[in-house]
C-alpha positions as CSV (number, residue, x, y, z in Angstrom):
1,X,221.3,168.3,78.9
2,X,221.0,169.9,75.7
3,X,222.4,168.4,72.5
4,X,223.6,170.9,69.8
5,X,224.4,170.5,66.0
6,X,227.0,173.0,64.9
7,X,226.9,174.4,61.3
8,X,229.9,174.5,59.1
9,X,229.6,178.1,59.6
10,X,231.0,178.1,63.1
11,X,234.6,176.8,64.0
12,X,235.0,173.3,65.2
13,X,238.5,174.1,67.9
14,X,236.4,176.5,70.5
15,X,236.8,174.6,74.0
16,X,233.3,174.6,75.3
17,X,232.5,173.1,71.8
18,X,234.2,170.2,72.6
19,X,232.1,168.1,74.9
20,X,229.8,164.9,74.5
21,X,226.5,167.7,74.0
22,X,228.1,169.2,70.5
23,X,228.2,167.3,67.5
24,X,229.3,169.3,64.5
25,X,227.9,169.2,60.5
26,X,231.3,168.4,59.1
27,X,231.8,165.6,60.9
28,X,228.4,163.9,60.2
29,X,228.3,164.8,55.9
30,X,230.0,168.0,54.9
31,X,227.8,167.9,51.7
32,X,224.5,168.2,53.5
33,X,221.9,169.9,52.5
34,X,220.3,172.7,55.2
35,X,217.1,170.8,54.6
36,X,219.0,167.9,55.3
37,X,220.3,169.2,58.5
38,X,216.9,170.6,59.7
39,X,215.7,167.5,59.6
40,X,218.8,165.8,61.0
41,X,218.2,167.8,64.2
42,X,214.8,167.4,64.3
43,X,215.4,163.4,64.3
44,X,217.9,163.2,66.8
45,X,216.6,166.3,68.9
46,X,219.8,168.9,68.4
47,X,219.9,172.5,68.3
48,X,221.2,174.4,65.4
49,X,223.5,176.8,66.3
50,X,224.3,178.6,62.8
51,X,225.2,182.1,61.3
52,X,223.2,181.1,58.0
53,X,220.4,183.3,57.7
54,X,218.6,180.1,56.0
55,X,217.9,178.6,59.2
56,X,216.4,181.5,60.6
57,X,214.2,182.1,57.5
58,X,213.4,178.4,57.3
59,X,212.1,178.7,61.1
60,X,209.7,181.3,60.7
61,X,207.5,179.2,57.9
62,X,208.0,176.1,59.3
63,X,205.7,174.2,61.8
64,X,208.0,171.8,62.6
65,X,211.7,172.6,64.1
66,X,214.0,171.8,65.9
67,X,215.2,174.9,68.0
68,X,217.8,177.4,66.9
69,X,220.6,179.5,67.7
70,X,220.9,182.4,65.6
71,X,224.6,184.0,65.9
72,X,223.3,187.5,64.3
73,X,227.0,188.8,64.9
74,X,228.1,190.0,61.4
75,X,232.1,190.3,60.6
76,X,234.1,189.0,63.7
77,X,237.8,188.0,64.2
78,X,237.7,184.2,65.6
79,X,239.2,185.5,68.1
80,X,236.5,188.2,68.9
81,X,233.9,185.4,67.8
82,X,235.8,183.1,70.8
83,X,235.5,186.0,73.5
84,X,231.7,186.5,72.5
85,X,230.8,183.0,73.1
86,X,233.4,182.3,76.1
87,X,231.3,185.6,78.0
88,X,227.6,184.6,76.4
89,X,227.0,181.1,76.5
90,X,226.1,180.5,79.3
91,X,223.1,183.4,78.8
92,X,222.5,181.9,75.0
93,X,221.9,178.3,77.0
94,X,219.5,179.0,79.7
95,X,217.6,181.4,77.2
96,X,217.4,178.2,74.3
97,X,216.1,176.7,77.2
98,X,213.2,178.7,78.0
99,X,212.0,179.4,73.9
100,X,213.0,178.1,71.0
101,X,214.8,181.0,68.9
102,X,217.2,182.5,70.2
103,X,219.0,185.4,68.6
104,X,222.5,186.2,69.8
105,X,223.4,189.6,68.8
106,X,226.9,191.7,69.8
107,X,224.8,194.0,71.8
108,X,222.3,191.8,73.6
109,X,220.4,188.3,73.1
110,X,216.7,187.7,71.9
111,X,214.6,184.8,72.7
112,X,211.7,184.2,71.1
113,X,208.8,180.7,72.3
């Protein structure tokens, strides 16, 4: 089972978020640091799942990291932001588990080793 870290970028209340696997920044220190949280993840084996272009940047420099979720999606209702992840997890899941970038655009995802 996959463990994932949720970034303060992403709302807390979607239902599939809410399960033993998710854990979510604002509950562990709202005040951290993203090098704080890169490393939090490393050490306890999460995977960030962010909008903060940081993370992304970060990953490409870095040698180690923890795996990442990149939600590339730009402006989106929460309730469009909802209906993307209700009809792409499961794709943005198996693909995180097979590399470790993943991209999720509106349009189609990327995964990168």
């Amino acid at each position: 089972m996959n463990y994932y870290l949720i970034d303060v970028n992403l709302p807390k209340f979607f239902g599939f978020f809410n399960k033993e696997n998710f854990s979510f920044v604002v509950d562990i220190d709202l005040q951290l640091s993203d090098t704080e949280i890169w490393e939090y993840a490393i050490k306890n084996n999460k995977i960030i799942v962010t909008k903060d272009t940081d993370f992304y940047d970060r990953y490409l420099i870095s040698e180690q990291k923890p795996k990442i979720i990149f939600m590339q999606l730009g402006n989106m209702s929460l309730k469009e932001l909802h209906q993307y992840f209700e009809q792409n997890w499961a794709v943005i899941e198996r693909e995180i588990e097979k590399g470790s970038l993943v991209i999720a655009k509106r349009t189609h995802i990327q995964r990168f080793e």
